[in-house]
C-alpha positions, 0 to 999 in steps of 0.5 A, a space after each residue: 148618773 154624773 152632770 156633763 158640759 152644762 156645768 150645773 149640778 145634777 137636777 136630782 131627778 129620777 129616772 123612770 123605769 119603762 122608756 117613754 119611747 124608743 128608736 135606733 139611737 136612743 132611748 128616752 125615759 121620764 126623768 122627775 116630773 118636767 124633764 126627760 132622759 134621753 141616752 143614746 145607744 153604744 156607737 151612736 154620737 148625735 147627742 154632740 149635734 143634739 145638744 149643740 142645736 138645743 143651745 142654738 134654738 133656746 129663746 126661739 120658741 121651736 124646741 124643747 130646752 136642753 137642761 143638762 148633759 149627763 153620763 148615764 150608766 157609761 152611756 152620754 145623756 142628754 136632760 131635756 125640758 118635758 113638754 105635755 103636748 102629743 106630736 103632731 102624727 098621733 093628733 092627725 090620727 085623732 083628728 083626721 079632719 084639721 089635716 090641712 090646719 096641721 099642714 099650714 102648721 108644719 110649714 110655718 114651725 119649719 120656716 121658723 126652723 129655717 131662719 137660725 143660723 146653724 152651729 158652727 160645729 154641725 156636719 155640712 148636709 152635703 158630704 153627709 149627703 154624698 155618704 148617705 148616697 154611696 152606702 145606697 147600693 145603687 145601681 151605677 147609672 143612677 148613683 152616677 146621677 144623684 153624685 153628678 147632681 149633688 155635685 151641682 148643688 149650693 152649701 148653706 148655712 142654715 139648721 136642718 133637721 134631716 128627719 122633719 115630719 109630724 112625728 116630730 113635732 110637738 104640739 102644746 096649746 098654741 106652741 110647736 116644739 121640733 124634737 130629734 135633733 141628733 141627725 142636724 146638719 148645716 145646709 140650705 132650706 131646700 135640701 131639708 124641705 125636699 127630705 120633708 116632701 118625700 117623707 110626707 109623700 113616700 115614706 112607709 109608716 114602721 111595721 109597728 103602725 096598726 092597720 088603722 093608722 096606716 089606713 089613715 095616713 094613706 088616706 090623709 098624706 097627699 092632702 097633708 103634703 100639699 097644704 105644708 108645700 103650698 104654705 112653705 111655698 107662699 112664705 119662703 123666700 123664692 125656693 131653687 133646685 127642688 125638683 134636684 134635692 129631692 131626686 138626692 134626698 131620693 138616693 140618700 133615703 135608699 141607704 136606710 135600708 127599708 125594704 118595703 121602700 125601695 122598688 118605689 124609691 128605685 122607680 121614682 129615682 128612675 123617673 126624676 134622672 131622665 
């Protein structure tokens, strides 16, 4: 393992054999006792976007640190800050009772997000968008709609996420810290809070979640949406064109190709263009 664009020496750790979690793009393993490993999978590229953030939020208070850049058996790496808390989605699984403390906290967390400017050098949310929307095999009236309806709506120049939720959400003491920046954007705030309403809303747990959790989350998510909606609401300055984000964010999500989504997805899409 070589150091990267960080130009420091290597941290010296060692990287712990079975990953401590795993998605499509990447891989993360313990790396010595207070930092983590995160490599990307070959053709995926959002460890440039992943790092860039990091840099961008060190000081805010809302993000793990970004240690170092490394080369890992061939694969880019990035040497991330190690934090002890569990995410926010395993704690409402424990504790379905503070669902609507964990709202209010998800809400404050991403207006802090929200506030920072985004680097220069991320991807702007709306071509990204518009990407998203063309790979969705939509039918045509409706990719006409959510095109004609992207078309209409503002650039920004403020951090999204693109994938905020209470998964990715840490939690230490009084400490939240947002992880997963690989798909981050330069965008307006509406357009990443419509994504978070439709995942909080809509979104089907992986095929990995047991029986139990996903009785859970059923039970607790409309609660959990309306106590993050109603704080972000009451604390942002006044929000424009929702009801528009969320009808593209709809269309964006259906290119992800989840099967068990799409026939509520279509249908909600339906509705939201008449």
């Amino acid at each position: 393992m070589t150091p990267n664009s960080l130009g420091g020496p290597s941290l010296g750790g060692s990287v712990g054999g079975k990953p401590l979690g795993e998605g499509r793009e990447a891989v993360v393993f313990a790396y010595g006792d207070n930092a983590v490993l995160k490599v990307y999978r070959p053709g995926f590229g959002g460890h440039r976007t992943e790092a860039a953030v990091l840099r961008t939020l060190d000081g805010h208070g809302v993000a793990p640190k970004l240690l170092d850049m490394v080369d890992h058996d061939g694969l880019p790496g990035l040497v991330i800050e190690r934090l002890a808390g569990p995410d926010m989605l395993t704690l409402l699984q424990r504790q379905p009772w503070r669902v609507l403390a964990f709202g209010r906290r998800l809400a404050e967390t991403h207006l802090s997000v929200h506030s920072v400017s985004a680097p220069s050098t991320l991807a702007d949310l709306r071509p990204a968008l518009a990407t998203r929307i063309a790979e969705a095999e939509l039918p045509r009236h409706l990719l006409d709609f959510a095109t004609h309806t992207l078309d209409g709506l503002p650039d920004g120049d403020r951090l999204c996420h693109g994938d905020y939720h209470p998964g990715n959400v840490l939690l230490t003491g009084d400490q939240a810290a947002v992880i997963d920046w690989g798909g981050a954007t330069r965008g307006v705030p509406e357009a990443d809070y419509a994504r978070t309403l439709l995942l909080l809303r809509w979104a089907d747990p992986l095929p990995s979640t047991p029986p139990l959790a996903r009785a859970a989350i059923a039970a607790g998510r409309s609660l959990l949406a309306r106590a993050y909606a109603r704080t972000y609401r009451r604390s942002a300055p006044p929000l424009r064109e929702v009801q528009p984000w969320l009808a593209v964010q709809v269309a964006a999500r259906l290119s992800e190709g989840i099967p068990s989504e799409r026939a509520m997805l279509l249908a909600r899409l339906q509705r939201l263009a008449h």
